[in-house]
mmCIF file as Biopython writes it, N, C-alpha, C and O atoms, coordinates in Angstrom:
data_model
#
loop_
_atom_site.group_PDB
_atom_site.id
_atom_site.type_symbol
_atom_site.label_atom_id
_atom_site.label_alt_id
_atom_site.label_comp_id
_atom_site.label_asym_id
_atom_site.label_entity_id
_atom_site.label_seq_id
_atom_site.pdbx_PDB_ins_code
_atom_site.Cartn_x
_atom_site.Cartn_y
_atom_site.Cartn_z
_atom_site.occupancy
_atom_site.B_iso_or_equiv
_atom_site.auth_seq_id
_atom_site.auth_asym_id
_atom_site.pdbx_PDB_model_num
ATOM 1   N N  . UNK A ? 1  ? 140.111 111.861 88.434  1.0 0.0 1  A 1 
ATOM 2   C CA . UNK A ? 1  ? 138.818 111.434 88.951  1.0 0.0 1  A 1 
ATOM 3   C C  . UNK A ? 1  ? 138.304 112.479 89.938  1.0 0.0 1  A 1 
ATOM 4   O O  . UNK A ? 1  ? 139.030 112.736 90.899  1.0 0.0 1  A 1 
ATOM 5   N N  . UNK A ? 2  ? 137.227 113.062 89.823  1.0 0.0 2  A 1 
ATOM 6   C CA . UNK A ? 2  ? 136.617 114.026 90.442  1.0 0.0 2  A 1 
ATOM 7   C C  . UNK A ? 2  ? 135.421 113.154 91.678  1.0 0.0 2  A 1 
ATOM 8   O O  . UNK A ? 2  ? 134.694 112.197 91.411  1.0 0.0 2  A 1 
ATOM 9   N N  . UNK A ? 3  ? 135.516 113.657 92.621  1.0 0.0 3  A 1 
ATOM 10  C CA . UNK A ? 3  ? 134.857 112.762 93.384  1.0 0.0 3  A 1 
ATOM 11  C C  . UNK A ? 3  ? 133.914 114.050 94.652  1.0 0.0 3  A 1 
ATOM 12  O O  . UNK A ? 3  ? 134.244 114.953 95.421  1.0 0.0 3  A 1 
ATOM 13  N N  . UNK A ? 4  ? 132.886 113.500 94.285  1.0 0.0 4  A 1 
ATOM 14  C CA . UNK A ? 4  ? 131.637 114.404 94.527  1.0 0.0 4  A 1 
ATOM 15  C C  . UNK A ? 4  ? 131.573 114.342 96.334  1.0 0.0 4  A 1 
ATOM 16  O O  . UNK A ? 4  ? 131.592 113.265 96.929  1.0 0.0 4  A 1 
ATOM 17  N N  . UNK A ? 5  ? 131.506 115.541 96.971  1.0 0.0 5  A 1 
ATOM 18  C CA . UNK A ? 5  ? 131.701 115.593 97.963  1.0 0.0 5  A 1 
ATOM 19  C C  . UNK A ? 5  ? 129.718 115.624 98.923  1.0 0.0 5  A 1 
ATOM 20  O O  . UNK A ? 5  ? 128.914 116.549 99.047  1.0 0.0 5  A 1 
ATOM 21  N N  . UNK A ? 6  ? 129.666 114.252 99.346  1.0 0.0 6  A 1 
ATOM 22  C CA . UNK A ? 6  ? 128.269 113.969 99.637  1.0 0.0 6  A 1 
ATOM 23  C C  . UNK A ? 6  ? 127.878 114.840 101.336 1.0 0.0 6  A 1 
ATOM 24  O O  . UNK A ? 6  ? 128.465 114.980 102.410 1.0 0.0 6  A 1 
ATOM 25  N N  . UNK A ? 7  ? 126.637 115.227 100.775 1.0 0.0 7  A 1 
ATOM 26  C CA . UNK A ? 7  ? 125.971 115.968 102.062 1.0 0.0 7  A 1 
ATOM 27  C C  . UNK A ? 7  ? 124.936 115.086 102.970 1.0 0.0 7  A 1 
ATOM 28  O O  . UNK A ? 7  ? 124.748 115.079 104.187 1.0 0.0 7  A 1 
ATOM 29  N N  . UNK A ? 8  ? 124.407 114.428 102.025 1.0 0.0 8  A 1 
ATOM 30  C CA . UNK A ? 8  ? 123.566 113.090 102.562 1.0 0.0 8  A 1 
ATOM 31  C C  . UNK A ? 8  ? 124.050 111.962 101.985 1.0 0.0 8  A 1 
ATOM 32  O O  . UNK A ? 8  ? 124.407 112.027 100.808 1.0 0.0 8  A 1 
ATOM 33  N N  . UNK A ? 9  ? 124.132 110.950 102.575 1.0 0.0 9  A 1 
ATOM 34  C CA . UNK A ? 9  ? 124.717 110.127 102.371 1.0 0.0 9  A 1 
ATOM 35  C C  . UNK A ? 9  ? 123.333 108.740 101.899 1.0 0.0 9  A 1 
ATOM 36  O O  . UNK A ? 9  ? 123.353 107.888 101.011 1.0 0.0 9  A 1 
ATOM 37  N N  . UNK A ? 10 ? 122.387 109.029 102.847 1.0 0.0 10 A 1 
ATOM 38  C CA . UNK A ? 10 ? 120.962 107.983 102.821 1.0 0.0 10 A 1 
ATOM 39  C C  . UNK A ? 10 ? 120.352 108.433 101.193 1.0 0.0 10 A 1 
ATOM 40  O O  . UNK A ? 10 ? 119.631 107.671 100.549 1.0 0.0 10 A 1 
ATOM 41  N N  . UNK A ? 11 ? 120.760 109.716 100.720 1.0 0.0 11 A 1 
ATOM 42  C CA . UNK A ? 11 ? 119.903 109.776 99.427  1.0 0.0 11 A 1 
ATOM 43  C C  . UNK A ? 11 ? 120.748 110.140 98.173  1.0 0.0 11 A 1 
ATOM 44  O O  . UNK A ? 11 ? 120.353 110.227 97.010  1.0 0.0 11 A 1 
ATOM 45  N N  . UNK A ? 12 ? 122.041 110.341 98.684  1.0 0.0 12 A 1 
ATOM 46  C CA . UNK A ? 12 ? 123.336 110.940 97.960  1.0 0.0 12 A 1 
ATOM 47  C C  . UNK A ? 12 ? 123.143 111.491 97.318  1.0 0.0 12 A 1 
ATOM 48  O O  . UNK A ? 12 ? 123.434 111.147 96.173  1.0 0.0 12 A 1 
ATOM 49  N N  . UNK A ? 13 ? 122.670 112.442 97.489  1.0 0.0 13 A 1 
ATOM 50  C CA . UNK A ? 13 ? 123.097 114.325 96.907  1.0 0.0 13 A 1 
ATOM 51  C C  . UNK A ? 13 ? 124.007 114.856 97.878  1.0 0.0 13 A 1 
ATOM 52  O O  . UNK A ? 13 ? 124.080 114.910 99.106  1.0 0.0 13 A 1 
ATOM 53  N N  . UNK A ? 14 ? 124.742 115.265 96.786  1.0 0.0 14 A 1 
ATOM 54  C CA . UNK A ? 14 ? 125.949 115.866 97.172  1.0 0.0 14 A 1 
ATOM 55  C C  . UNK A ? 14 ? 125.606 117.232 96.836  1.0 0.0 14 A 1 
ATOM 56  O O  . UNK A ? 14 ? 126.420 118.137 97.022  1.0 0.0 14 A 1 
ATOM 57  N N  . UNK A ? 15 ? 127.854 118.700 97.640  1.0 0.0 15 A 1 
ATOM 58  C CA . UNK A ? 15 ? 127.469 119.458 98.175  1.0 0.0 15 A 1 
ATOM 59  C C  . UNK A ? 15 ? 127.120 120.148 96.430  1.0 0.0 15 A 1 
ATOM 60  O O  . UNK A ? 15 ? 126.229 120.997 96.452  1.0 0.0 15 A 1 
ATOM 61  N N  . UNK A ? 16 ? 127.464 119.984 95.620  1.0 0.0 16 A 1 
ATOM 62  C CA . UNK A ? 16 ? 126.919 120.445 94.185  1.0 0.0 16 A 1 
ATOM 63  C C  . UNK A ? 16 ? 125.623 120.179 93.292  1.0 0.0 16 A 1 
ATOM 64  O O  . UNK A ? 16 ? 125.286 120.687 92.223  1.0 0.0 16 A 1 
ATOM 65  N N  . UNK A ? 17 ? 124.959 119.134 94.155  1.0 0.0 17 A 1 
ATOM 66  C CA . UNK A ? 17 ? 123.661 118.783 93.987  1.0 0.0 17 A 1 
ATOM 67  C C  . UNK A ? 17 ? 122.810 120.212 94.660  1.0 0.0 17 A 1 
ATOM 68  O O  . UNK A ? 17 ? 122.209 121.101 94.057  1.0 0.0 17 A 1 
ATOM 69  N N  . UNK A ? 18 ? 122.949 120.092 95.561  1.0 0.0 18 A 1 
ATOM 70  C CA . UNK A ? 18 ? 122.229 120.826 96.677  1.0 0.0 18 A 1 
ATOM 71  C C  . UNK A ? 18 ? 122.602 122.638 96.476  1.0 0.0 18 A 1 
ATOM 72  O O  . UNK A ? 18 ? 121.771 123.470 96.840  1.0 0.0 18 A 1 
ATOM 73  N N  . UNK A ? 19 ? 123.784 123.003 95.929  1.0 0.0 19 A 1 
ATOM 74  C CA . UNK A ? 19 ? 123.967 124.290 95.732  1.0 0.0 19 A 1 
ATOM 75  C C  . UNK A ? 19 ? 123.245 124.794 93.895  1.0 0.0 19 A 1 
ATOM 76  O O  . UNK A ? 19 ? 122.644 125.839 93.646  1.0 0.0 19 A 1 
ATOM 77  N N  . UNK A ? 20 ? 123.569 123.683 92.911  1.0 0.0 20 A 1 
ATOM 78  C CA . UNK A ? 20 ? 122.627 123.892 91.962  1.0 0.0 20 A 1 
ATOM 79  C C  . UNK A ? 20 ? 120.986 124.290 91.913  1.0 0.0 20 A 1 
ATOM 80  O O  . UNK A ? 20 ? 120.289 125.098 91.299  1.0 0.0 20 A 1 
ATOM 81  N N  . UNK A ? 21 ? 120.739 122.961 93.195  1.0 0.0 21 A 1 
ATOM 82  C CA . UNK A ? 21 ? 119.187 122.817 93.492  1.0 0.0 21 A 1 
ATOM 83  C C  . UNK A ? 21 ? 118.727 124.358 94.085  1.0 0.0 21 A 1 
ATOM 84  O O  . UNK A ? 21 ? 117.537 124.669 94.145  1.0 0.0 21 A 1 
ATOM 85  N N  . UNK A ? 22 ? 119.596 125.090 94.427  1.0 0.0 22 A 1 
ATOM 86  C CA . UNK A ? 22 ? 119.047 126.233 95.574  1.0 0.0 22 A 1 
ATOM 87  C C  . UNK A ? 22 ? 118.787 127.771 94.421  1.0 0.0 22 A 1 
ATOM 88  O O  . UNK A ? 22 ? 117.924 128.641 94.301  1.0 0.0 22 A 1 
ATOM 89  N N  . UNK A ? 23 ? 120.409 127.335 93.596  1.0 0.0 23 A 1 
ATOM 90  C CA . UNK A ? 23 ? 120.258 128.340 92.134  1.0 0.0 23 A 1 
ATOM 91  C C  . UNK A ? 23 ? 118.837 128.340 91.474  1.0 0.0 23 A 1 
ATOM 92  O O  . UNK A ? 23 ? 118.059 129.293 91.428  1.0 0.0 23 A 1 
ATOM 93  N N  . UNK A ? 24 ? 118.652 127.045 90.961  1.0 0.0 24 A 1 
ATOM 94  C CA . UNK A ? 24 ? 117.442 126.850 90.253  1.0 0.0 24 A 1 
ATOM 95  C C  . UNK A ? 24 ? 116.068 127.620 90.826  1.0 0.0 24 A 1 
ATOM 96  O O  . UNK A ? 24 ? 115.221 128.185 90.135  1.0 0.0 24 A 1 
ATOM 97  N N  . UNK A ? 25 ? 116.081 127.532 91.769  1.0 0.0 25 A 1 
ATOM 98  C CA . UNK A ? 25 ? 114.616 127.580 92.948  1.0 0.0 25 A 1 
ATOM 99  C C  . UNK A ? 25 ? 114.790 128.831 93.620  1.0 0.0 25 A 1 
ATOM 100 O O  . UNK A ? 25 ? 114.585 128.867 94.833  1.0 0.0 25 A 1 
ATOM 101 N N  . UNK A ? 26 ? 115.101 129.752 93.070  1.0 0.0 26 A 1 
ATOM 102 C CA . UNK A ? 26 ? 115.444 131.270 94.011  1.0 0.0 26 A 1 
ATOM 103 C C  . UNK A ? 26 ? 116.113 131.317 95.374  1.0 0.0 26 A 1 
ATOM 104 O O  . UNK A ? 26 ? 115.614 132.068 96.212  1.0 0.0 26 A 1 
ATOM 105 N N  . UNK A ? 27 ? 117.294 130.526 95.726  1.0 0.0 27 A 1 
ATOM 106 C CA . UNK A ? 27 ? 117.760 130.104 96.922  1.0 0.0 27 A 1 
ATOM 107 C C  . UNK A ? 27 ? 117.258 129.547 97.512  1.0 0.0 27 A 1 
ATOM 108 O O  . UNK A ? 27 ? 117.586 129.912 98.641  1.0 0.0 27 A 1 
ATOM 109 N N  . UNK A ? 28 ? 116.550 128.761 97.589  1.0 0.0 28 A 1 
ATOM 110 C CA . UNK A ? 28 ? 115.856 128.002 98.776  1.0 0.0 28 A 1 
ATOM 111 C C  . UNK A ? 28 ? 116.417 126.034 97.555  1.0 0.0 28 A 1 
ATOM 112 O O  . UNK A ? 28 ? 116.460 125.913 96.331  1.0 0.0 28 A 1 
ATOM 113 N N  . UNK A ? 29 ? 116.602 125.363 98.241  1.0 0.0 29 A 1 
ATOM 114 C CA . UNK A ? 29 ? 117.115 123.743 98.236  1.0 0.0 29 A 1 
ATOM 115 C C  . UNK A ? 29 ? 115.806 123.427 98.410  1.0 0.0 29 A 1 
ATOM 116 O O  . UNK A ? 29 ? 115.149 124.007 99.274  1.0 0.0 29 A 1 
ATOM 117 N N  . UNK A ? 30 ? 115.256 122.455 97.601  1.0 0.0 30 A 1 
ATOM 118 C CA . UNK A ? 30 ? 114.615 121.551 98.152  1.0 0.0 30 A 1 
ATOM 119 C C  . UNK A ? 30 ? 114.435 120.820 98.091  1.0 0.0 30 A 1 
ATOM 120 O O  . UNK A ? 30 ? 113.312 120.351 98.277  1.0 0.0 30 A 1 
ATOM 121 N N  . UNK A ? 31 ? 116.025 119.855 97.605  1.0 0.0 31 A 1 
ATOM 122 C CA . UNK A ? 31 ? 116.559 118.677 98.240  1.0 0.0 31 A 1 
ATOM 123 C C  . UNK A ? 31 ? 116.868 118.738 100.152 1.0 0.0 31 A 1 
ATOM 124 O O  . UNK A ? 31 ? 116.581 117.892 100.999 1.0 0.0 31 A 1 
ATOM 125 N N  . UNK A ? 32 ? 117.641 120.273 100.331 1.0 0.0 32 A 1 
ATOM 126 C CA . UNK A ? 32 ? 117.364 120.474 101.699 1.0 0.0 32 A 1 
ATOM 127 C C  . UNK A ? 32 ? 116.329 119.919 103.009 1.0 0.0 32 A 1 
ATOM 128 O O  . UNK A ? 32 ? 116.366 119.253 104.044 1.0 0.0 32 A 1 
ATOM 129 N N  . UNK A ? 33 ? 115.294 120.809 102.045 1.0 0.0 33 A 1 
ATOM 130 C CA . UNK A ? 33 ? 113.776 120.844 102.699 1.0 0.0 33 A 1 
ATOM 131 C C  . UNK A ? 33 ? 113.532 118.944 102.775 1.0 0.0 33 A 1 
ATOM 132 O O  . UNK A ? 33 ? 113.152 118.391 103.807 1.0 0.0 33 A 1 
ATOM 133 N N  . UNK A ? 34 ? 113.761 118.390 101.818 1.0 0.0 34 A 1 
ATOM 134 C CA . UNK A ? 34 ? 113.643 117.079 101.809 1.0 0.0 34 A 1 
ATOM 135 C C  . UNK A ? 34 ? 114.452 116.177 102.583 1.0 0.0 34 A 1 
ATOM 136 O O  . UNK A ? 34 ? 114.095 115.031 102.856 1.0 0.0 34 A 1 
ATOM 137 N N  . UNK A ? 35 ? 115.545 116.693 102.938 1.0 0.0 35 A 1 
ATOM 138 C CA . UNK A ? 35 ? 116.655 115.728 103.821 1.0 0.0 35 A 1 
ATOM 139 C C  . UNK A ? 35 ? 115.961 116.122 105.353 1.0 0.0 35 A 1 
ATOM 140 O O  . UNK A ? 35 ? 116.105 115.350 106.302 1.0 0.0 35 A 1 
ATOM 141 N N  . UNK A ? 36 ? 115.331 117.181 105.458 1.0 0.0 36 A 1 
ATOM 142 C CA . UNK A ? 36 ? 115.043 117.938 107.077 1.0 0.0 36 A 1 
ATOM 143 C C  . UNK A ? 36 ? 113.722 117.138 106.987 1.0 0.0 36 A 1 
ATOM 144 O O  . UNK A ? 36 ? 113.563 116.060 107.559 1.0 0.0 36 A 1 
ATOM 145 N N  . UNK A ? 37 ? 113.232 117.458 106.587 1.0 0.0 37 A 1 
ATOM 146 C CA . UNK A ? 37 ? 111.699 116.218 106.497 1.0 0.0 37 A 1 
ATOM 147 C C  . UNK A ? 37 ? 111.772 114.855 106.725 1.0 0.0 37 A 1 
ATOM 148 O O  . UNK A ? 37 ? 111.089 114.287 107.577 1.0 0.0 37 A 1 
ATOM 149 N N  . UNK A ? 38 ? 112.713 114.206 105.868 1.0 0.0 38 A 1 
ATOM 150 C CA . UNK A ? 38 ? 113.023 112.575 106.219 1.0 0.0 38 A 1 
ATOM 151 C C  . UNK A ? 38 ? 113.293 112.026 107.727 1.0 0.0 38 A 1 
ATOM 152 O O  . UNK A ? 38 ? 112.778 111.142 108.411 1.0 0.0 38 A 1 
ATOM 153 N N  . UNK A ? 39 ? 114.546 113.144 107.961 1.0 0.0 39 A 1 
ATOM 154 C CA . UNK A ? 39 ? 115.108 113.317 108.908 1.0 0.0 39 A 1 
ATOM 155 C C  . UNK A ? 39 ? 114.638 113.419 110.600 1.0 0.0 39 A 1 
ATOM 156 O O  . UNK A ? 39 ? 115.121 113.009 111.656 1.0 0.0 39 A 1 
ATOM 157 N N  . UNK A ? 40 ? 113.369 114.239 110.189 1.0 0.0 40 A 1 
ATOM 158 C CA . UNK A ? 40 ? 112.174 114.518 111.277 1.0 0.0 40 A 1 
ATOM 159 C C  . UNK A ? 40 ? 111.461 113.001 111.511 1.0 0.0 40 A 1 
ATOM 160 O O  . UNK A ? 40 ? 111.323 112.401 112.577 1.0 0.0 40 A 1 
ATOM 161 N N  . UNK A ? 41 ? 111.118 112.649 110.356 1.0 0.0 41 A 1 
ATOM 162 C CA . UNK A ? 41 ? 110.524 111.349 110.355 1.0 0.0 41 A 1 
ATOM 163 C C  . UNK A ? 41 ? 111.015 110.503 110.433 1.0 0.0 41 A 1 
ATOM 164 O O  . UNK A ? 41 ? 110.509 109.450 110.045 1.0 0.0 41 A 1 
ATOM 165 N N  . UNK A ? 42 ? 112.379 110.570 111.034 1.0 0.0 42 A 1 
ATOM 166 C CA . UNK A ? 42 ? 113.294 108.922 111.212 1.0 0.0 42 A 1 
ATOM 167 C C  . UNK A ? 42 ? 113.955 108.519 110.122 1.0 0.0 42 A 1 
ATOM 168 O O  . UNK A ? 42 ? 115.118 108.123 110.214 1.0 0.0 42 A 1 
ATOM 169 N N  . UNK A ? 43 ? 113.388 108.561 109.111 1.0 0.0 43 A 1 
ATOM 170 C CA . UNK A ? 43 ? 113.931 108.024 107.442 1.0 0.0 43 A 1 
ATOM 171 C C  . UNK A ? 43 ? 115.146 108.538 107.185 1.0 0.0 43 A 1 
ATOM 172 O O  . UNK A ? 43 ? 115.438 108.670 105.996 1.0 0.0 43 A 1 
ATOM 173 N N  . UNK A ? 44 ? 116.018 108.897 108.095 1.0 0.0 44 A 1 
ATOM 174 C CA . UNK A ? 44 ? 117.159 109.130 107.349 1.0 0.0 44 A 1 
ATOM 175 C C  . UNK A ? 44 ? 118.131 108.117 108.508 1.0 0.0 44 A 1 
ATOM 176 O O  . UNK A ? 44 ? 117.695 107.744 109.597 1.0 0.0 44 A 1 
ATOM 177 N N  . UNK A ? 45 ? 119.043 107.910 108.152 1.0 0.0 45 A 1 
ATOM 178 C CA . UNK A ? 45 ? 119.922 106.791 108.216 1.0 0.0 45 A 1 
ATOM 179 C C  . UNK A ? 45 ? 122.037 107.105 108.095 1.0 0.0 45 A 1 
ATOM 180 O O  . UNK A ? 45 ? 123.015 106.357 108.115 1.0 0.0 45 A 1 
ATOM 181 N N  . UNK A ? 46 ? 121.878 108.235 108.005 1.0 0.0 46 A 1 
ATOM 182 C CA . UNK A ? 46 ? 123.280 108.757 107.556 1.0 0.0 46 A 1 
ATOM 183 C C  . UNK A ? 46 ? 124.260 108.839 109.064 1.0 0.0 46 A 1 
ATOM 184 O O  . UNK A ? 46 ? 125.344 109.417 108.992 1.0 0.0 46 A 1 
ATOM 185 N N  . UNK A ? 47 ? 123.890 108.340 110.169 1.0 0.0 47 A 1 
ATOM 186 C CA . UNK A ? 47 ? 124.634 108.253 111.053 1.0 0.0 47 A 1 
ATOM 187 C C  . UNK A ? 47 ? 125.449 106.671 110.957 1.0 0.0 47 A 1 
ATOM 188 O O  . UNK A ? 47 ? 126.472 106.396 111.583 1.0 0.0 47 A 1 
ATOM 189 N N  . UNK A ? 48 ? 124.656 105.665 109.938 1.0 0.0 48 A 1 
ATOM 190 C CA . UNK A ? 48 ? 125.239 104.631 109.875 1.0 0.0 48 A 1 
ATOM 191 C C  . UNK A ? 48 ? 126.105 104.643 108.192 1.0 0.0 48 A 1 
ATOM 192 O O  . UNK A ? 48 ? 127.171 104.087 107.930 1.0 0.0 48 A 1 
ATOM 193 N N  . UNK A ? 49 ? 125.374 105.325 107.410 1.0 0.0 49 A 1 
ATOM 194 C CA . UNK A ? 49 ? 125.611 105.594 106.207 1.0 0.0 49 A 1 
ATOM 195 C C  . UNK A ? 49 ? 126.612 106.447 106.321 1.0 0.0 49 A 1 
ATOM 196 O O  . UNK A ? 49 ? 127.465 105.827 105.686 1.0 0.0 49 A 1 
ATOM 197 N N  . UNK A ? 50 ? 127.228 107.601 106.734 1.0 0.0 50 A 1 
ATOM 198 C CA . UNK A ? 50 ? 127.902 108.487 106.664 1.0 0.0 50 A 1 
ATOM 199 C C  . UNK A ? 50 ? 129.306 107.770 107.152 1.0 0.0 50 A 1 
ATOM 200 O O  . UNK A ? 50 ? 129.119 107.235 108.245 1.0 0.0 50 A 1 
ATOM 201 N N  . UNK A ? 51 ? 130.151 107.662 106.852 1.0 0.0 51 A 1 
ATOM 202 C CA . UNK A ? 51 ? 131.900 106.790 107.311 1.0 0.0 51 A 1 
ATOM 203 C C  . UNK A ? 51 ? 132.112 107.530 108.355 1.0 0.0 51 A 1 
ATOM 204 O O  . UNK A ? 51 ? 132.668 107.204 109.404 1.0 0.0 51 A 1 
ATOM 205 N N  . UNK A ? 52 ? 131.545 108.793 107.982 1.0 0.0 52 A 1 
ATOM 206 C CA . UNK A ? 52 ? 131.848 110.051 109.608 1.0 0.0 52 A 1 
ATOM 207 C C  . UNK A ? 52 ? 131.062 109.616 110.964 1.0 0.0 52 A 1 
ATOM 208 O O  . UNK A ? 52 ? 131.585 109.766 112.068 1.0 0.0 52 A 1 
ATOM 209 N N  . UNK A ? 53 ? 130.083 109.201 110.832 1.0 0.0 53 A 1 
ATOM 210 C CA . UNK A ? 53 ? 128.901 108.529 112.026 1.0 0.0 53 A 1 
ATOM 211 C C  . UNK A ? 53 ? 128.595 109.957 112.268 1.0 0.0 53 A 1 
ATOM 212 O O  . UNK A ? 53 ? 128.567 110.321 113.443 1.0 0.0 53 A 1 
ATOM 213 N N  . UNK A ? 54 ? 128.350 110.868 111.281 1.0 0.0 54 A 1 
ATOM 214 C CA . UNK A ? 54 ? 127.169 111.860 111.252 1.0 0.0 54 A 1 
ATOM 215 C C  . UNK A ? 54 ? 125.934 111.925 109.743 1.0 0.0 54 A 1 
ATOM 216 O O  . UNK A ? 54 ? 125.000 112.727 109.744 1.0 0.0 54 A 1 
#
């Protein structure tokens, strides 16, 4: 069982989500750009979501 190692936890993309996403798009993520945006705006939640409390 392979078990996907999550970077966000509020939208779960994980760290192979996010390194594909950056290939595709000439290095730049923008699932990234999207977690930093939410994030700005409160909408993210991964300090309760995350088992780490980050």
């Amino acid at each position: 069982m392979c078990m996907k190692k999550l970077i966000c936890y509020c939208f779960g993309y994980s760290e192979a989500d996010i390194i594909k996403d950056a290939q595709e798009n000439q290095g730049t993520s923008l699932i990234m750009e999207q977690i930093l945006s939410e994030k700005k705006k409160g909408s993210c939640n991964c300090a309760v979501n995350n088992p780490l409390g980050r």
